[in-house]
N, C-alpha and C positions, 0 to 999 in steps of 0.2 A: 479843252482847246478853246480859247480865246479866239473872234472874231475880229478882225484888223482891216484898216480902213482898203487895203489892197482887196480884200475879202468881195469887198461890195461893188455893187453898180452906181450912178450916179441919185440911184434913191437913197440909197445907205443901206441895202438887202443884202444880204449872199447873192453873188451873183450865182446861176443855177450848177453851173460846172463845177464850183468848185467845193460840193458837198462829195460830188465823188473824189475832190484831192483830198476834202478831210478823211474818207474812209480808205483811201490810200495811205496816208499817212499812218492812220492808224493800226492799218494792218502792218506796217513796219514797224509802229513800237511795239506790237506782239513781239516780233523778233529781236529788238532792240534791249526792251527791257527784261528781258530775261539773257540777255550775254548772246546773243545769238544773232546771226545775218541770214537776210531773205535771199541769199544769191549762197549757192555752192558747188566751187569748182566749175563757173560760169551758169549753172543753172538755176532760173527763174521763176514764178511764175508770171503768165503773160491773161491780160483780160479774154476769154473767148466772146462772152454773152454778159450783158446787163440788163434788168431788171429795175425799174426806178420808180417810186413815187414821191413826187415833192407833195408833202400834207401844211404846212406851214413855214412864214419864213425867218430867217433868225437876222437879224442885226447887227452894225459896228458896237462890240466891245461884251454881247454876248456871248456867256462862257458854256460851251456846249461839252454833250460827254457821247461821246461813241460805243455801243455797245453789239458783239459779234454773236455770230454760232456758225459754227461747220457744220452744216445739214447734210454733207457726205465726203465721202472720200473715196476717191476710184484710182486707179492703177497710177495713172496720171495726169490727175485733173481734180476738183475738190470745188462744190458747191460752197458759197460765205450767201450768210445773210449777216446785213449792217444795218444800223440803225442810229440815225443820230436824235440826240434830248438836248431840249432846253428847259432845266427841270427837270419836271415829271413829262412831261410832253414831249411825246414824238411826235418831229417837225421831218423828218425824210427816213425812208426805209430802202433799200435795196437787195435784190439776191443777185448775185453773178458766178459765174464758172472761170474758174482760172485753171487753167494747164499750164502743167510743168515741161520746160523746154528749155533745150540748149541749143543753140548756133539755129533759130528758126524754127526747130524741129520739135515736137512734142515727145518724151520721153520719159518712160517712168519715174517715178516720186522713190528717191533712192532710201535708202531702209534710215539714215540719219533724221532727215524732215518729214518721215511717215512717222517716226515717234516723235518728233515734236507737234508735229500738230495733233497728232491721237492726243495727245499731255495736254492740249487747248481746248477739246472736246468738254463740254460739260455732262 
């Protein structure tokens, strides 16, 4: 993922917010690039809890790579840790809990995206 001058603040940095739009991002081309949508039959996941450290910062037109793990998976809800590189360097890490819900409501992880994301699992 290339860093674009919308990316940054008036120093030319990532501005801090939108390390969590790239690991947004990137958890939809988990589903994207494998044929697959992050929504079924209206359900989602939604953020409960984030976890964040900014370690370094990255710049307009650096090209960063995002890298994931499912640390768990529950009835419905599923630990991610993310990690974005510039390089070898990790510049931000985060873990967050996302539950599965439709119309508001939390609801179990229906047996379709419990085997995809088991299949994401390393």
């Amino acid at each position: 993922m290339r860093v674009y001058y919308d990316d940054t603040d008036a120093g030319g940095i990532v501005y801090h917010a939108n390390y969590l739009k790239f690991c947004e991002r990137a958890r939809s081309e988990l589903f994207f690039e494998r044929g697959e949508m992050p929504t079924v039959g209206g359900a989602h996941f939604v953020l409960k809890h984030i976890d964040a450290r900014f370690l370094k910062s990255a710049r307009l037109g650096d090209m960063l790579e995002i890298f994931y793990e499912i640390i768990e998976l529950k009835n419905a809800s599923m630990k991610l840790y993310q990690s974005v590189h510039l390089g070898d360097e990790k510049i931000f890490e985060m873990t967050s809990v996302l539950v599965y819900a439709k119309d508001g409501k939390p609801m179990k992880i229906d047996e379709h995206m419990r085997e995809f994301l088991t299949s994401l699992r390393r």
